[in-house]
Biopython code that builds the backbone (N, CA, C, O; Angstrom):
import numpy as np
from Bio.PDB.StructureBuilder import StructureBuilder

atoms = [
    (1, "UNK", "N", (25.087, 173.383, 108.484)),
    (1, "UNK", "CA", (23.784, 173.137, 107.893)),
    (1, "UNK", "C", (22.977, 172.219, 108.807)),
    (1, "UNK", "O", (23.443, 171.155, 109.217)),
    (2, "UNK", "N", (21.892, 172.607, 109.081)),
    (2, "UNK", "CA", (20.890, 171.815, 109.537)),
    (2, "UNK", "C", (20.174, 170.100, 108.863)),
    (2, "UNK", "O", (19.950, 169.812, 107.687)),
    (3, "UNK", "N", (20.016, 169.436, 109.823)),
    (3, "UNK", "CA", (19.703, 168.121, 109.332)),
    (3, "UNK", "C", (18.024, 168.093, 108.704)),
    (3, "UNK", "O", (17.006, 168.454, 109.294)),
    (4, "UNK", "N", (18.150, 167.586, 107.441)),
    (4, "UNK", "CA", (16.207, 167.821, 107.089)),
    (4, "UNK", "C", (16.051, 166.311, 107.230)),
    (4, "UNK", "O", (16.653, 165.511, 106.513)),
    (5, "UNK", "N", (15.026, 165.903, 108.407)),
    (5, "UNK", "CA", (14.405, 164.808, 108.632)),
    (5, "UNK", "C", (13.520, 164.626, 107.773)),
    (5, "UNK", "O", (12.979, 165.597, 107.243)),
    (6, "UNK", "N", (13.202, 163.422, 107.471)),
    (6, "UNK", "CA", (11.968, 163.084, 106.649)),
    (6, "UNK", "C", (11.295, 162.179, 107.234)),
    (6, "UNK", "O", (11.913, 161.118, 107.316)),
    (7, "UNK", "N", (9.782, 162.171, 107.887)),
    (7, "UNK", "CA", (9.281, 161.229, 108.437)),
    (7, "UNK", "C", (8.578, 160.343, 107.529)),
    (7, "UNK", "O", (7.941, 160.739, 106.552)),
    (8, "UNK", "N", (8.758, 158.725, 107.998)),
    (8, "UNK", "CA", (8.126, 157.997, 106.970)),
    (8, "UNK", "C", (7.090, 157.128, 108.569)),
    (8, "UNK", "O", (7.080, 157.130, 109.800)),
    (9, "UNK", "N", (6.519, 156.634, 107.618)),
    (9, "UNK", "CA", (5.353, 155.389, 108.510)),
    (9, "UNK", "C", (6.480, 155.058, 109.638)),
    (9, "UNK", "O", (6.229, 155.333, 110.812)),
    (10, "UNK", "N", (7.911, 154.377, 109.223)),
    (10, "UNK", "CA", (8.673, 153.260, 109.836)),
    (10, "UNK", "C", (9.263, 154.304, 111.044)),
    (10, "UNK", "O", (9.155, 154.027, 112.239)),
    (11, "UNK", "N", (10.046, 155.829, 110.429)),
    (11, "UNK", "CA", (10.446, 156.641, 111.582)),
    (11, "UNK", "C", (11.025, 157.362, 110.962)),
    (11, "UNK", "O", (10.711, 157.439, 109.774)),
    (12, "UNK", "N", (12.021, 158.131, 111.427)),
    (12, "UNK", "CA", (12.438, 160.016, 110.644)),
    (12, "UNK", "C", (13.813, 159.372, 110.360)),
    (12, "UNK", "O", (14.475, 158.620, 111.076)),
    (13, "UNK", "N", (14.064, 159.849, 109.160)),
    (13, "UNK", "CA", (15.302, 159.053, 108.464)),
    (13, "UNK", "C", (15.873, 160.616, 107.772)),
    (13, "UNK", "O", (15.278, 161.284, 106.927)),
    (14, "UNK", "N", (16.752, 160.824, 108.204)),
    (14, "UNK", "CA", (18.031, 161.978, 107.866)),
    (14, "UNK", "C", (17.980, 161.584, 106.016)),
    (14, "UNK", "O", (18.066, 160.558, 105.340)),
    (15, "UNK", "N", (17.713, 163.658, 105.642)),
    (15, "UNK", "CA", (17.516, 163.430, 104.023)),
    (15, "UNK", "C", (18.417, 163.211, 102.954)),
    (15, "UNK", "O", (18.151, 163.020, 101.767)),
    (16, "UNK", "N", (19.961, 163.285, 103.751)),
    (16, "UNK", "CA", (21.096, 162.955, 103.081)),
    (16, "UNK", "C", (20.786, 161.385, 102.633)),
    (16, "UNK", "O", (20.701, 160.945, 101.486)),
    (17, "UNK", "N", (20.639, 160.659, 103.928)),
    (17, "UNK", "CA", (20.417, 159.150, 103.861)),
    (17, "UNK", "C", (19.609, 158.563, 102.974)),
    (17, "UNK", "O", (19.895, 157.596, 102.269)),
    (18, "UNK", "N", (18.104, 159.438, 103.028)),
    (18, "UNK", "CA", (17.190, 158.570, 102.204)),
    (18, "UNK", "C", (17.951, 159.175, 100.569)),
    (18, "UNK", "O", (18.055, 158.385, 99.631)),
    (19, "UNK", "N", (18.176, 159.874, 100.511)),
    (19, "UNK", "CA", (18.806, 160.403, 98.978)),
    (19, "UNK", "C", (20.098, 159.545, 98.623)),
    (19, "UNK", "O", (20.564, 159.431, 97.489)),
    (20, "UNK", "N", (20.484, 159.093, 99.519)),
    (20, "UNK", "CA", (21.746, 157.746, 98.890)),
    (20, "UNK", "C", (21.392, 156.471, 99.047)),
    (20, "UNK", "O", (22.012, 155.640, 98.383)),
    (21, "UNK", "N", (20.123, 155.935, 100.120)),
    (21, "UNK", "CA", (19.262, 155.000, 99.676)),
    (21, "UNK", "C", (18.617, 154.952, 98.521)),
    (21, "UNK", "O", (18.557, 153.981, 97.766)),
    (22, "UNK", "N", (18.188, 155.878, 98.394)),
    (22, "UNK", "CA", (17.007, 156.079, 96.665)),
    (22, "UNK", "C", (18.073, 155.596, 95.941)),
    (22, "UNK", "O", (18.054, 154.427, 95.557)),
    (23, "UNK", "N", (19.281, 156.545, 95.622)),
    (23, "UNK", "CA", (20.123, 156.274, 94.729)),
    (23, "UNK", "C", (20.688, 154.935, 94.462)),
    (23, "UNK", "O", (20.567, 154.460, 93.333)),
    (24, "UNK", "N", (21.313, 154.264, 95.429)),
    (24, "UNK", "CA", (21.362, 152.876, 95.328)),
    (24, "UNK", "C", (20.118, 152.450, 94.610)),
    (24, "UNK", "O", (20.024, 152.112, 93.430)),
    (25, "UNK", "N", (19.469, 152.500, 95.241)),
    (25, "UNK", "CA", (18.423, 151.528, 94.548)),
    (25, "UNK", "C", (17.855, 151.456, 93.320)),
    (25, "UNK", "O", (17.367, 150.504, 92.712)),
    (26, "UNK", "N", (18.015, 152.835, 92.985)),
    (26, "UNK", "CA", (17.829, 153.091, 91.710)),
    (26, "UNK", "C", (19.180, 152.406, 90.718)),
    (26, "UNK", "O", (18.747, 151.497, 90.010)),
    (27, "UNK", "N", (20.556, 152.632, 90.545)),
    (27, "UNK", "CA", (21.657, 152.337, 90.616)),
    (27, "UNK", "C", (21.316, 150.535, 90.211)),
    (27, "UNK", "O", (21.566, 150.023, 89.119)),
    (28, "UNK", "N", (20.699, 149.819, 91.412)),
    (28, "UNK", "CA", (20.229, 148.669, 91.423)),
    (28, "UNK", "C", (19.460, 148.287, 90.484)),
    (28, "UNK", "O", (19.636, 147.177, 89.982)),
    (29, "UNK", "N", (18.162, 149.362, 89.927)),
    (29, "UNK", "CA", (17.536, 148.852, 88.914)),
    (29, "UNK", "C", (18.407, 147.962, 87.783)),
    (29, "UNK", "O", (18.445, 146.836, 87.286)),
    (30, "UNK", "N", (19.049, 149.206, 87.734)),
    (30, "UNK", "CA", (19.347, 148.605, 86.201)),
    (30, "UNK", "C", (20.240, 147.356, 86.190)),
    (30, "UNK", "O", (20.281, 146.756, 85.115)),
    (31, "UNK", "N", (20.801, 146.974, 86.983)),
    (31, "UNK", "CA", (21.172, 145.543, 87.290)),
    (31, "UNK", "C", (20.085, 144.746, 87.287)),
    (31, "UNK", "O", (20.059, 143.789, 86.513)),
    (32, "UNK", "N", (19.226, 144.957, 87.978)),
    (32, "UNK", "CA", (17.841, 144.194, 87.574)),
    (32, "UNK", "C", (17.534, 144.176, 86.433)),
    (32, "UNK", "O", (17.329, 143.052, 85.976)),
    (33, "UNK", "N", (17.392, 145.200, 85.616)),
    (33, "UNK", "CA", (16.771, 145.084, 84.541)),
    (33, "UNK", "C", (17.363, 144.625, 83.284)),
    (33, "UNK", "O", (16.897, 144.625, 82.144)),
    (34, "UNK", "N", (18.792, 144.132, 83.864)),
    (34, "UNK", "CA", (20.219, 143.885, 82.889)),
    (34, "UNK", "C", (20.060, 142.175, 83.410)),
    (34, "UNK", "O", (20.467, 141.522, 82.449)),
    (35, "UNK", "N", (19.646, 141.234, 84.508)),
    (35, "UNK", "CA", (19.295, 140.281, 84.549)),
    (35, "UNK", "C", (18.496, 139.763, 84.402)),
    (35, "UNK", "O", (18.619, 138.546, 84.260)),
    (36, "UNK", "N", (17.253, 140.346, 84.350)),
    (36, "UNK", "CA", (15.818, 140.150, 83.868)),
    (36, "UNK", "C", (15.641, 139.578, 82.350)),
    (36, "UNK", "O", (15.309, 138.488, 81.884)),
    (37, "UNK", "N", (15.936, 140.555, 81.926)),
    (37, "UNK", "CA", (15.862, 140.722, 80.666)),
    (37, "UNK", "C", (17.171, 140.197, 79.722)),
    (37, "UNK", "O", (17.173, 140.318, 78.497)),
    (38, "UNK", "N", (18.180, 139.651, 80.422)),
    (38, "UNK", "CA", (19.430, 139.269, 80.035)),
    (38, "UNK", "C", (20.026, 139.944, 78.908)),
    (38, "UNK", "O", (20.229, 139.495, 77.780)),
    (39, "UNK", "N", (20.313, 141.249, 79.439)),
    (39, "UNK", "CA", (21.005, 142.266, 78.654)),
    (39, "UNK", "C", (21.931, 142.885, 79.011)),
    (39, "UNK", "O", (22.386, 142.527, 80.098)),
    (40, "UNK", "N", (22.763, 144.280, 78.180)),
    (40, "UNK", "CA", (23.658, 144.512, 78.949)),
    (40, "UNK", "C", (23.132, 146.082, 78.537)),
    (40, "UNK", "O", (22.960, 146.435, 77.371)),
    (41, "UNK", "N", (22.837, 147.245, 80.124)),
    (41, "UNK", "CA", (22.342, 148.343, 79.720)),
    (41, "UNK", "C", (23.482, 149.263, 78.431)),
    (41, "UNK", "O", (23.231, 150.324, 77.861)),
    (42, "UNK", "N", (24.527, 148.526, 78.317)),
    (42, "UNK", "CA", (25.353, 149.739, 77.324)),
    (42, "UNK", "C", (24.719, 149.616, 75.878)),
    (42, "UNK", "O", (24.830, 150.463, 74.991)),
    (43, "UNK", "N", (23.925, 148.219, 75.779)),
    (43, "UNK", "CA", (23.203, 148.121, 74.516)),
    (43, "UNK", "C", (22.374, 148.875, 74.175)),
    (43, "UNK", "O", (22.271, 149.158, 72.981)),
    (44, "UNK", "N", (21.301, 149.578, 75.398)),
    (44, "UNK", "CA", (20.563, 150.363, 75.431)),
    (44, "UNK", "C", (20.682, 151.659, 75.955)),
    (44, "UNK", "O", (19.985, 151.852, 76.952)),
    (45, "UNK", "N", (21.531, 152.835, 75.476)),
    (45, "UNK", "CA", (21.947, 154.069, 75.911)),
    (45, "UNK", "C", (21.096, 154.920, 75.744)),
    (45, "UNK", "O", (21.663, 156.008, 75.640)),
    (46, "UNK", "N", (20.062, 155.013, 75.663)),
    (46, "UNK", "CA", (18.887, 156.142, 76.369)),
    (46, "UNK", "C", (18.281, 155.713, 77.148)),
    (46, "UNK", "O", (18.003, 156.602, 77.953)),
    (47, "UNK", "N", (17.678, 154.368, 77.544)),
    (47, "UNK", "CA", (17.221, 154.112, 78.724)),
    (47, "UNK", "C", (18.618, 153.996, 79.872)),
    (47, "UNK", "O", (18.172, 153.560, 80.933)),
    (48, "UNK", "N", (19.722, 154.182, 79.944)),
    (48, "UNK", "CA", (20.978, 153.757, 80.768)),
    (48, "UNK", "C", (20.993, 155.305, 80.758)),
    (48, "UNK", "O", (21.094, 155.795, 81.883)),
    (49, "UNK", "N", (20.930, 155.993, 79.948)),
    (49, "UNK", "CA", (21.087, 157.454, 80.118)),
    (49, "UNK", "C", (20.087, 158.096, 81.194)),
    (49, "UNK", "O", (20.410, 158.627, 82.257)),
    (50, "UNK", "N", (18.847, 157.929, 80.691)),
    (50, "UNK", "CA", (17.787, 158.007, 81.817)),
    (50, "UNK", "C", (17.480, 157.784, 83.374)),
    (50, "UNK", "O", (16.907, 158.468, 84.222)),
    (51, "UNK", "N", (18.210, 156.326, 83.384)),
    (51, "UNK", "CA", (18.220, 156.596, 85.050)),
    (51, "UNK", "C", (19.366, 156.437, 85.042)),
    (51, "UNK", "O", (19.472, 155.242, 85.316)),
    (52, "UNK", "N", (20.614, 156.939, 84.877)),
    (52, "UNK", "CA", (22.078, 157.638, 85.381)),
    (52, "UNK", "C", (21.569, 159.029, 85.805)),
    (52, "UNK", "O", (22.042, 159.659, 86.751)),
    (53, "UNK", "N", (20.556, 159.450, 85.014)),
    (53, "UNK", "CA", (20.467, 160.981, 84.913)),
    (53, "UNK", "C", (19.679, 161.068, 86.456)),
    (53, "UNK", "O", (20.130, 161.845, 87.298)),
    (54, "UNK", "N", (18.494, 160.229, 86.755)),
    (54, "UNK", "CA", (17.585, 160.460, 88.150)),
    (54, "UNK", "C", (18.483, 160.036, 88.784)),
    (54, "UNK", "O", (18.920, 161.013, 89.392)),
    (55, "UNK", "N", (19.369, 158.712, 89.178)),
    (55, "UNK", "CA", (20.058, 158.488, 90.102)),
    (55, "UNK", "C", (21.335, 159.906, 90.412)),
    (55, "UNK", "O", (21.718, 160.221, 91.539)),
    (56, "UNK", "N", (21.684, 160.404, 89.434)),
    (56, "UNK", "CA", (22.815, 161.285, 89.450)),
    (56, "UNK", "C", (21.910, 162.363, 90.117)),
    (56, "UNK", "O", (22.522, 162.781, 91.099)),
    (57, "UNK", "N", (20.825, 162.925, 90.004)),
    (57, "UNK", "CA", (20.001, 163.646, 90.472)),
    (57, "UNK", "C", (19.889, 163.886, 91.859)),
    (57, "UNK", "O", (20.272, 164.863, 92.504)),
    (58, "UNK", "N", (19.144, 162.567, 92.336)),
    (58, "UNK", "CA", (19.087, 162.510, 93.451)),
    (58, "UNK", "C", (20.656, 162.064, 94.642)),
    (58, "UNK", "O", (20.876, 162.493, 95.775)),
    (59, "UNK", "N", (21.264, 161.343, 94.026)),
    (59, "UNK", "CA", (22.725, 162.287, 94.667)),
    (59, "UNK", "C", (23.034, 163.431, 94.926)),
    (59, "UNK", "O", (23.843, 163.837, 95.760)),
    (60, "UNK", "N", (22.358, 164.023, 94.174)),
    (60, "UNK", "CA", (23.174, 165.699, 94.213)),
    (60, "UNK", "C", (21.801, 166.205, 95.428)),
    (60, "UNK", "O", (22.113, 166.803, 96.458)),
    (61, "UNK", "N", (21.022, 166.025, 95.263)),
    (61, "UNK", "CA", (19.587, 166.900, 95.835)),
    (61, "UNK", "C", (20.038, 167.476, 97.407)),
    (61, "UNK", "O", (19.831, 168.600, 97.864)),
    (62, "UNK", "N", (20.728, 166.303, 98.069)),
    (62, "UNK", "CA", (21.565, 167.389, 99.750)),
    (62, "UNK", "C", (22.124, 168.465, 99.234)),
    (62, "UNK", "O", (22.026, 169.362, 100.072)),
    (63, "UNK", "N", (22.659, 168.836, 98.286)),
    (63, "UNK", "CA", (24.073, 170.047, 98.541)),
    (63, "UNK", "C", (23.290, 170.514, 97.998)),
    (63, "UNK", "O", (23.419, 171.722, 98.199)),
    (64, "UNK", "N", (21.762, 170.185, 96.833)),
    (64, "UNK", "CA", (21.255, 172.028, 96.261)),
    (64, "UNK", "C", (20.549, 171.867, 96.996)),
    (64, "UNK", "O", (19.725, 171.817, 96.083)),
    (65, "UNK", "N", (19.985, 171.719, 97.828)),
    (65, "UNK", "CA", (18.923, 172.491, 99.038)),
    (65, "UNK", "C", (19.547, 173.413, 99.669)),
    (65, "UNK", "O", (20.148, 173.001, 100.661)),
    (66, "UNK", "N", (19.627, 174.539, 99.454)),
    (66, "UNK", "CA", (20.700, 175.662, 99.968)),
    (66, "UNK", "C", (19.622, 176.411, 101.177)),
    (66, "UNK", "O", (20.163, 177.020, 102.100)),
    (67, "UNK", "N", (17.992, 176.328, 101.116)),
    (67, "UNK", "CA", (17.281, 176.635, 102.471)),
    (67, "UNK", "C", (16.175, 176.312, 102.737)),
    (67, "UNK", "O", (15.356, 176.154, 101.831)),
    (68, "UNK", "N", (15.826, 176.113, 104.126)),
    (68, "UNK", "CA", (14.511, 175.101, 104.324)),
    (68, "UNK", "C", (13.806, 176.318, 104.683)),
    (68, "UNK", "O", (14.317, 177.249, 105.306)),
    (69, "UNK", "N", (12.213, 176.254, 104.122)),
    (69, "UNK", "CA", (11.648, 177.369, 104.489)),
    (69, "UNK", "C", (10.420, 176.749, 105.686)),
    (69, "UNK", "O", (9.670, 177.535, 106.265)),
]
sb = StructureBuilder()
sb.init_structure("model")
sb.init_model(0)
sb.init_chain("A")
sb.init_seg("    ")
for serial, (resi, resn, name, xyz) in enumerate(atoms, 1):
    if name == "N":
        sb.init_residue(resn, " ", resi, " ")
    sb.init_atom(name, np.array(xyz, "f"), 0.0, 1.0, " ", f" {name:<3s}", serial, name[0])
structure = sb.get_structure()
């Protein structure tokens, strides 16, 4: 499989990479938002559901790109 670059302002960053950067960070929110707010996300299982679901998402997004047109 071919590498899909993504160019940003800073420089071309491989799309596997930025898709497990996003994910972290997203991943990260909710630690943020579990110290912020001094909570614990299992208290709140539809918003913990919600971004498990985008972070789990964008993990997956390399392997279904099956072709670049």
């Amino acid at each position: 499989m071919k590498k899909i670059l993504i160019r940003t302002p800073q420089c071309e960053i491989d799309f596997d990479n930025i898709c497990n950067k996003e994910y972290q960070k997203i991943n990260s929110l909710m630690n943020l938002i579990e110290k912020e707010f001094d909570t614990d996300m299992n208290q709140h299982p539809d918003i913990r559901h919600e971004i498990l679901d985008i972070s789990n998402f964008i993990k997956r997004l390399p392997t279904m790109i099956s072709e670049v047109v």
